[in-house]
N, C-alpha and C positions, 0 to 999 in steps of 0.2 A: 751636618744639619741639612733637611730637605732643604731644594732652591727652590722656596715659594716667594721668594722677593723679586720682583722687578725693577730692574737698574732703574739709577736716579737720572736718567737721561732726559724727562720730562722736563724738571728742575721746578716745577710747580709752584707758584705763589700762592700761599693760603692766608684768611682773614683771621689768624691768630688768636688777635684779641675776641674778634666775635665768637669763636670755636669755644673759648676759655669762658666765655663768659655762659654759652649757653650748656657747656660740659659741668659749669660749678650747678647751674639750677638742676640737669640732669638725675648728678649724683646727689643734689640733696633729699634730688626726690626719693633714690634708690634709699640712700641712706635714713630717712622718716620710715620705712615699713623696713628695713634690712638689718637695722644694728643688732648685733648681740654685745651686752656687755660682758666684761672679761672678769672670770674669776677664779679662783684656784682649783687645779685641780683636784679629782674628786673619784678618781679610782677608772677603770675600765667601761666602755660602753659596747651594748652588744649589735648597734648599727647608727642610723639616724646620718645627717647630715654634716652634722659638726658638732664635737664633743662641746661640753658647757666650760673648758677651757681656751676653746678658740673664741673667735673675733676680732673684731664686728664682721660681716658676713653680708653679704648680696645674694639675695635669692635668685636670681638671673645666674650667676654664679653656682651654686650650690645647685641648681637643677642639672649643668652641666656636669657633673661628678655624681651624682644619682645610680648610676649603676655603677658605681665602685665604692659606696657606702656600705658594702653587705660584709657579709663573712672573707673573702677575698682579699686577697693584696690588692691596695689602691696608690692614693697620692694624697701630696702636701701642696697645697697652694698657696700663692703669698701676695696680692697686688696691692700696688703702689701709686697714687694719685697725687700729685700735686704737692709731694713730700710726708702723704699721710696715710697709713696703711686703713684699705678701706676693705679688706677681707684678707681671712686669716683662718684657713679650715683645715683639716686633715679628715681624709675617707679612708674607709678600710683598714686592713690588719696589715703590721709590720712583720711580723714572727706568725707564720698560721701554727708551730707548733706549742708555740705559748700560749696564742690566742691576745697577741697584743696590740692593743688599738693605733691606728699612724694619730701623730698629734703633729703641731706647725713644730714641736721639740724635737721629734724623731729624724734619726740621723740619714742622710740618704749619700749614699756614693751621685757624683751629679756627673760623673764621667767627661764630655770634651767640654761641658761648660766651664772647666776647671783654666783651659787656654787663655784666658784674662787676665787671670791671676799671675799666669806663669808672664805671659808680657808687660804685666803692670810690675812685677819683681826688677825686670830688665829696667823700662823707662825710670824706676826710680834710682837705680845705679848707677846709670846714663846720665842723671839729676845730679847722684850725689861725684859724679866723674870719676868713677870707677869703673865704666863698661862706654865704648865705642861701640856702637851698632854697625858701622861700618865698616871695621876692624876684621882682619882675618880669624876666624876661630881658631887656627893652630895655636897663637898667642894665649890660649887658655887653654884649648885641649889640645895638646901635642900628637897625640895618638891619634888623631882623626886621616883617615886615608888621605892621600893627594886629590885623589878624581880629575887631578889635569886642572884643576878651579880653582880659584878663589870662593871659599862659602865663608857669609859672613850673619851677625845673630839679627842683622834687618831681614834677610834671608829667611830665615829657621820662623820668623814672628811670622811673615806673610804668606807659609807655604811657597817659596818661588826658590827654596834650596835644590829643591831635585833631590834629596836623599828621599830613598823608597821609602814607603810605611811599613813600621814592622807587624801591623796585624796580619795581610798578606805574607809578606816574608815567609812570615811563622808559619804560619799555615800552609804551605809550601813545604816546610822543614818534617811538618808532622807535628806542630806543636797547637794542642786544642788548646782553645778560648779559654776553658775551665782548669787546664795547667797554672804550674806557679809561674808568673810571667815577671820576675821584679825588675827593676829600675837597672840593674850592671846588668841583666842580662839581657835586655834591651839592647843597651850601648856596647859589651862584646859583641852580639850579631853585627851591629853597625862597623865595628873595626873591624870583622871581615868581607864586608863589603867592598866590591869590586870595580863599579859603577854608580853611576846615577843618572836618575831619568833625563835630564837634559842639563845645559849649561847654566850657572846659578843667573836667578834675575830673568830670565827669557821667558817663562813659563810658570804657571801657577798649579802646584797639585799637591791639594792635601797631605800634609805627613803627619802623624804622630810623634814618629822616631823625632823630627825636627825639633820637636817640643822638648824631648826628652833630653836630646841636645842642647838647647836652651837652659834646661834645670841645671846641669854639668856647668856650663857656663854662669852663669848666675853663683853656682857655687864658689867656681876659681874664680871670681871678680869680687865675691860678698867676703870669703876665708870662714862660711858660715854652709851647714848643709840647708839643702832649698827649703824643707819644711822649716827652718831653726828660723831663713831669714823671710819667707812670705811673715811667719805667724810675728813677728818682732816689728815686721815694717807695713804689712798689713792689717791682721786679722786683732791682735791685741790693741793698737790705736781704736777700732772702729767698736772695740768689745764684741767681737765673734770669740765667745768663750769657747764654744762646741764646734769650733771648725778648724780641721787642721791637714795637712796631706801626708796621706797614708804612706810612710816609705816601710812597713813590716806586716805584712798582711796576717801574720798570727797575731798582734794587738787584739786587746779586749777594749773594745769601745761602746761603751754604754748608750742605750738605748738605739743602735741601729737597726734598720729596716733591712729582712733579709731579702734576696734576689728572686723572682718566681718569673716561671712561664707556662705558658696552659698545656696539661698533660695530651700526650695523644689519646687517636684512637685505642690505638693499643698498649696505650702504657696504663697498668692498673695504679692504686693505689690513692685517688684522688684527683681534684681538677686542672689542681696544681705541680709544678716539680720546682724543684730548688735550682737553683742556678750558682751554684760557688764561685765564690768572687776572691779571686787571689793573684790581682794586678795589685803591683806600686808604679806607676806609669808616671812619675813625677812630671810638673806642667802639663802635660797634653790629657790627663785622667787625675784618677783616683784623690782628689778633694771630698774630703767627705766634710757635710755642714747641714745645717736643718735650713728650715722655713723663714725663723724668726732668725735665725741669723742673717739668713742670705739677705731680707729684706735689710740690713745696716748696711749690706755694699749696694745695696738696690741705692737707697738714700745718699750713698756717699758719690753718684752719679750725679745727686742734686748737688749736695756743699761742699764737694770736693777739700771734705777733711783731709782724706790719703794721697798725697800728688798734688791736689790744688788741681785750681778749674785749668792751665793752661797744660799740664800734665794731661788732663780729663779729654781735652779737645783734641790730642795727637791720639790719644786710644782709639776714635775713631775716623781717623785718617788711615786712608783707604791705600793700602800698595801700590807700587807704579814702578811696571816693567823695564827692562834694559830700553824697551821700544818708544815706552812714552807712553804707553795704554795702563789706563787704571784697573786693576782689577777689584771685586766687592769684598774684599777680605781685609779689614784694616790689623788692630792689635789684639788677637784671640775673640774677634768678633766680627762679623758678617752684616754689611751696612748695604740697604737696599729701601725696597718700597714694598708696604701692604696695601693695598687699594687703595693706592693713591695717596695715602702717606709713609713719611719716611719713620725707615725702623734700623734698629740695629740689636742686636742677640745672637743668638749662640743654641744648640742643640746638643745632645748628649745621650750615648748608648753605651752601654756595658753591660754584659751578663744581663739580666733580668731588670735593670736600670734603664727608664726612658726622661730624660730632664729637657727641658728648655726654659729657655730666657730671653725675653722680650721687652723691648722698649720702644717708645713712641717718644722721641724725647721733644718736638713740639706739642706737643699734650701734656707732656708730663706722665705719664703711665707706662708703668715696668709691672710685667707679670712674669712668676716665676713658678712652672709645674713640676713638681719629682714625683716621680711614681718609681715602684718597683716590682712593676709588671712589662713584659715583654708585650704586652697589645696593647699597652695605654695608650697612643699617639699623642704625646707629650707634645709637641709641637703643633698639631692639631686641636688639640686644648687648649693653651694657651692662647691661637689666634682666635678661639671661640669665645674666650674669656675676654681678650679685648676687643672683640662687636659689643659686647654689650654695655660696654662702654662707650664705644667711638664708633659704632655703625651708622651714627647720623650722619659722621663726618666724614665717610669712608664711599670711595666708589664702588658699583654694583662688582659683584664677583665675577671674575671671568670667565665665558664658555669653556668648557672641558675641551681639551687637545681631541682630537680624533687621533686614534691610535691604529700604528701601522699594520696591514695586513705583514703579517709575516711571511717571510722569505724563504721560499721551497725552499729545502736542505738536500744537498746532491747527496749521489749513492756512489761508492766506490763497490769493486769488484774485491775477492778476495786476493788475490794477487798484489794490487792497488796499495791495500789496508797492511798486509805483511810487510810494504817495503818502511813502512813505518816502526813494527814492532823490532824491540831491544830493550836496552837497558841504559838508561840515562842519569848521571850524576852533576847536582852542583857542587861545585870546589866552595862557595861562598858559602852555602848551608847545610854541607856536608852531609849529604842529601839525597837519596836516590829512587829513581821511578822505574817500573817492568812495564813495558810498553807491550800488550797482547792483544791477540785478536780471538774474541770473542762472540759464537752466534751472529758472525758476520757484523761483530760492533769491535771500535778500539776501542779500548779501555787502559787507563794508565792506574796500577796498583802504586803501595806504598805500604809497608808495614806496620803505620800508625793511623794513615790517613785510609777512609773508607774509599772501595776503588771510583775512579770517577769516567764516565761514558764521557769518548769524546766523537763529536758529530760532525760531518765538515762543513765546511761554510764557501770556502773558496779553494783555489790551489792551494795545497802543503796547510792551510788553516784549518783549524778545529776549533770549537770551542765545548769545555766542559760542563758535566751537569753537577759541580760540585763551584763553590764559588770562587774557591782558588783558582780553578784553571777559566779563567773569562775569555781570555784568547792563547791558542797554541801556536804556534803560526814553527813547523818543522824544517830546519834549514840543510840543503843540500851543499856537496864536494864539487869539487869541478868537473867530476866525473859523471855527477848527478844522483851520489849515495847520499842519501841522508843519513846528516853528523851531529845532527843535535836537534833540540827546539830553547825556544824563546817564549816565554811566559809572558805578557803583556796585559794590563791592566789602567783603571783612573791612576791607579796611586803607585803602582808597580812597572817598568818596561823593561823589556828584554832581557829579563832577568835569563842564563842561559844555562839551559841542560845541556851535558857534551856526552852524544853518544860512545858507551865502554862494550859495547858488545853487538 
């Protein structure tokens, strides 16, 4: 999820009641020219703003989605006021080769917004005392390497395990996005894992894999597989019929929205291209659920049907390191500040899927975007959608960062650049790189992966122009040969190549 959120450090006192009182006259206004009533649907529409099955609708709202009402893949909106869904629209097309319109019904992969679910599985196991958070994970997964650590599933919920992410990993290995990526073979990679980025608890860095570990867990604690036990202890209580996590990506799942992103220059055949979606990423992805469903777990933030309000109130309870420092990452959600009020949500990428979820929870307002376009800026939309709500109440937007002159890039000599090339393997992702020198450029090849320029930064650092290699950083013998390198990343460190040649 972008960190557009500003820690709660201000700790702000706001006039609540008066915000609530002048937010209900607001939207009654919007609501006297906005409402659409709801009614059955009525077959295919060939653009407009919202089919005559959505509603009710905010024209404030609906102008925001304007250019994704056309022929194109769009999105699903969903927001939530005061426990009352006050819009309810879907743009654009789901299928461009069927030509099928998105409705608030259309299914959408919502990718890491999915990490809620996967922590609200834990805490209610935790309820029912069958999972200790604090608990060593070996006691459920046995197979899980040593690492020197104690890694425990408070750990794995907060990002502060230190186990790598596997979308780098993979990518590293040669394995593209649009490969079959399922659920074991996730957690194989992870059992060949060698290290990890730091000591558990110390440090905060995004993982997926951690998530994925989390669903494994959840399983040995429930004796139930993780979709069998969210849908049982989540999704059927709240009557999310159409929402369930994907663990077989050949499933036929009726009415979902397929993946797109904008064709290039040079690719003919249209504006679009398909994006194949063939993750089971259990807890950290692959939740597929609509509009109208999401908005039942939007509502149960209000009544705390599932869990109950004291359940409700730890979800977003914020991590807190070995050190004592908070960090903004509570239980599969991200608790910060939008101008001046406090928010808590979650964002979401995969293939051609862009989703966020937002909440305002002193207002009362949760919005929810899915699109299944690669440029929607889902996260951007939605905090678009709540100005127009809460822009009275919200502080001015902050000046734009000035952004750094960039940093002359040294030149190495041919000689320099050679004592670098070889041939480099990982034992961990059995894996291997040809380190050459090129038109006076290094370049590291790979047989699957496209070759990637690397350019230097500092002594023995590089960094690549492919996004797996962020940092190279090549380490020397005592002799002063260089014997390998070190791959280093947000989500990744030292992962190490060991020179074979």
């Amino acid at each position: 999820m972008p960190n557009v959120f500003r820690s709660l450090s201000r700790g702000r006192s706001r006039r609540l009641a008066k915000h609530q009182r002048q937010l209900g006259a607001s939207v009654a206004s919007l609501l006297a020219v906005g409402v659409v009533f709801w009614f059955p649907a009525c077959g295919p529409r060939s653009g407009g703003p919202a089919q005559a099955a959505d509603g009710p609708t905010n024209p404030a709202v609906d102008a925001l989605f304007a250019d994704l009402a056309g022929d194109g893949p769009g999105a699903a909106v969903g927001v939530l006021l005061n426990g009352e869904v006050v819009h309810r629209a879907g743009y654009g097309v789901a299928d461009l080769e069927h030509g099928v319109p998105i409705t608030t019904g259309t299914v959408f992969d919502i990718a890491s917004i999915s990490k809620q679910f996967g922590a609200m599985a834990a805490l209610l196991l935790e309820l029912e005392g069958k999972l200790d958070l604090d608990a060593d994970l070996r006691s459920a997964v046995p197979w899980l390497p040593e690492f020197d650590a104690t890694i425990t599933p408070r750990h794995l919920i907060h990002h502060t395990s230190g186990i790598r992410d596997w979308p780098h990993v993979m990518a590293l290995a040669g394995v593209e996005m649009t490969d079959v990526i399922s659920f074991e073979k996730i957690l194989r990679m992870l059992g060949r894992q060698q290290a990890i980025n730091f000591p558990p608890g110390t440090e905060y860095a995004y993982s997926n894999t951690g998530y994925n570990l989390l669903a494994r867990t959840v399983e040995a604690a429930s004796g139930e597989t993780f979709r069998e036990y969210a849908q049982e202890r989540i999704f059927a209580p709240l009557g999310m019929t159409r929402t369930h996590f994907s663990d077989d990506y050949l499933e036929v799942v009726p009415g979902r929205a397929e993946s797109y992103r904008p064709a290039g220059a040079d690719e003919g055949g249209g504006a679009f291209r398909r994006l194949p979606n063939q993750l089971t990423a259990l807890a950290s992805s692959s939740l597929h659920t609509t509009i109208d469903d999401f908005v039942l777990w939007m509502q149960n933030y209000e009544t705390g049907q599932v869990g109950g309000q004291d359940l409700l109130r730890t979800m977003v309870r914020r991590g807190v390191l070995a050190s004592g420092d908070t960090i903004g990452y509570a239980h599969g959600l991200t608790v910060g500040e939008y101008r001046g009020l406090p928010v808590v949500g979650h964002g979401g990428s995969w293939a051609g899927y862009r989703t966020n979820f937002v909440r305002f929870p002193e207002q009362r307002l949760s919005v929810a975007v899915f699109c299944n376009r690669s440029d929607c800026d889902a996260g951007g939309r939605a905090r678009k959608v709540a100005e127009a709500y809460l822009g009275d109440f919200m502080d001015p937007l902050p000046a734009p960062e000035q952004e750094e002159e960039p940093a002359e890039v040294p030149s190495l000599s041919q000689a320099r650049l050679q004592e670098y090339a070889g041939e480099y393997r990982s034992p961990e992702l059995d894996s291997s790189y040809e380190v050459v020198v090129e038109s006076g450029r290094l370049v590291a090849r790979h047989w699957r992966n496209p070759p990637s320029t690397l350019s230097p930064t500092r002594e023995d650092v590089f960094t690549g122009d492919q996004w797996w290699f962020p940092e190279v950083r090549f380490n020397r013998d005592a002799t002063g040969r260089v014997d390998g390198f070190a791959v280093t990343g947000a989500r990744v460190r030292d992962l190490i190549f060991e020179r074979r040649r």
